[in-house]
C-alpha positions as semicolon CSV with decimal commas, in nm:
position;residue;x (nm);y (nm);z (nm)
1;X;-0,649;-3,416;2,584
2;X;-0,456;-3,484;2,249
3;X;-0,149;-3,663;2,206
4;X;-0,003;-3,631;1,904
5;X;0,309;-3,874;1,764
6;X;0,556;-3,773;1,531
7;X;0,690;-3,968;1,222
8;X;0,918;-3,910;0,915
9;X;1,230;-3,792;0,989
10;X;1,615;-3,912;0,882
11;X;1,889;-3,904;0,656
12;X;1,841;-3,756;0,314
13;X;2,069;-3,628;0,040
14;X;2,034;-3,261;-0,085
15;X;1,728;-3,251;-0,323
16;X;1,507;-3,564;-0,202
17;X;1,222;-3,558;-0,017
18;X;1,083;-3,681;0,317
19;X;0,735;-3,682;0,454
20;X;0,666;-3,618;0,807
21;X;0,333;-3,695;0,988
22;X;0,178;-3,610;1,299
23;X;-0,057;-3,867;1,433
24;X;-0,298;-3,725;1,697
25;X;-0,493;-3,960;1,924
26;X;-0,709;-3,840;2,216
27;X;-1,041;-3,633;2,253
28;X;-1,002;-3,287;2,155
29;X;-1,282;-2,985;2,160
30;X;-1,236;-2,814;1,788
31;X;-0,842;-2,805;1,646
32;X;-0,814;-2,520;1,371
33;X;-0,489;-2,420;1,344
34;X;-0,178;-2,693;1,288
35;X;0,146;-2,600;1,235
36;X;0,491;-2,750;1,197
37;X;0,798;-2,583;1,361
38;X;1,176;-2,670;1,305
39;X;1,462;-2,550;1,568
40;X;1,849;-2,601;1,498
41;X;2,107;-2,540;1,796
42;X;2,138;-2,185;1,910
43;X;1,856;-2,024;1,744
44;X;1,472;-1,995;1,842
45;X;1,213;-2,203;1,640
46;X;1,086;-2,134;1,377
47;X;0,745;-2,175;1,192
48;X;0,748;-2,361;0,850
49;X;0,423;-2,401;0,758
50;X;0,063;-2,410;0,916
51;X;-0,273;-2,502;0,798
52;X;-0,588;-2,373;0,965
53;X;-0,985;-2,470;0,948
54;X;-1,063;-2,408;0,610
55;X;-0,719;-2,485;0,418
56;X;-0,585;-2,155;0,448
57;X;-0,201;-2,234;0,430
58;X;0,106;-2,026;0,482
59;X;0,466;-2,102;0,450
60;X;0,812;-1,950;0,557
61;X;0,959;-1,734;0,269
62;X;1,280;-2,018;0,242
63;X;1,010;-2,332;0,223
64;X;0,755;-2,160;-0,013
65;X;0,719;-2,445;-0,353
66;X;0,906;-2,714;-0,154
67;X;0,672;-2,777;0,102
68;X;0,337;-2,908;0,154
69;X;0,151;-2,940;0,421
70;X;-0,196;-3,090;0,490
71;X;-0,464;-3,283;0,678
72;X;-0,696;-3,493;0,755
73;X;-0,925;-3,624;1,020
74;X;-0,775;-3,846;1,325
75;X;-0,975;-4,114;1,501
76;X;-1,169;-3,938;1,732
77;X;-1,230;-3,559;1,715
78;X;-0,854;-3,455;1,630
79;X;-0,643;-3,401;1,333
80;X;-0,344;-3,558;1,165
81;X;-0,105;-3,310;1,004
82;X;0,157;-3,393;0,731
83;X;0,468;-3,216;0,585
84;X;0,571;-3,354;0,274
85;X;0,927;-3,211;0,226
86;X;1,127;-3,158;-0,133
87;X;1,430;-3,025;-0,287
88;X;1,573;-3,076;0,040
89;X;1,886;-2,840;0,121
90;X;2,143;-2,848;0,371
91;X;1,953;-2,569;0,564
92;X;1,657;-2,742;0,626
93;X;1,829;-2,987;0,819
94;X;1,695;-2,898;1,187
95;X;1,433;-3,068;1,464
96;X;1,120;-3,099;1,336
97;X;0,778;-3,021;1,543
98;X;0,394;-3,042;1,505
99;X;0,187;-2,858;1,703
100;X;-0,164;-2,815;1,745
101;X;-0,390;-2,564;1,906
102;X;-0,822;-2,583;1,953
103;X;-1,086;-2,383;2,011
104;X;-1,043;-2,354;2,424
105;X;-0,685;-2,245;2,290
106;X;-0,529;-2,532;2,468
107;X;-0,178;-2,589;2,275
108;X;0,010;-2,966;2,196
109;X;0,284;-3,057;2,093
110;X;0,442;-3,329;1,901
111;X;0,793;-3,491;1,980
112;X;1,075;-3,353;1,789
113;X;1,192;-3,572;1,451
114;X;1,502;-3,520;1,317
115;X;1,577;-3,437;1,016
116;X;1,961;-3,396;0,864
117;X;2,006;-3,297;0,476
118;X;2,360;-3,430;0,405
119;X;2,558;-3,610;0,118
């Protein structure tokens, strides 16, 4: 079972930058794909980025050359996923999620950060 802790979010003005981090913890059998998810009210979630076995990244159209996400081993088995945010807009401001899914295609979740673009 993986547990996995969110960190990052706040209050930034249009055009900085936060970085958001996802700190698993727990024993885990193979993670390969990692994603981070944002949801505002009234509308479904939404993907933002992911990062699978490998490196292969991919990014939602409105994020693409702001963005960045990575990783890097956990203690243990798992994985610790970043999302370094920049050129922040308004429209970015939402609740932030990591999630995490292995090889027995068990999925986890992260706690929601949030994250408000406003001057």
């Amino acid at each position: 079972q993986v547990q996995l802790v969110v960190s990052g979010g706040g209050l930034v003005q249009p055009g900085g930058s936060l970085r958001l981090s996802c700190v698993a913890s727990g024993s885990v059998f193979g993670i390969y794909f990692m994603g981070w998810y944002r949801q505002v009210p009234g509308k479904q979630h939404e993907l933002v980025a992911s990062i699978s076995n490998g490196g292969r990244t991919n990014y939602a159209e409105d994020v693409q050359g702001r963005f960045i996400i990575s990783e890097d081993n956990a203690q243990g088995n798992g994985k610790n996923t970043y999302l370094q945010m920049n050129s922040l807009r308004a429209e970015d401001t939402a609740v932030y999620y990591c999630h995490e899914r292995d090889l027995l295609e068990s999925n986890y979740w992260g706690q929601g950060t949030q994250v408000t673009v406003s001057s």
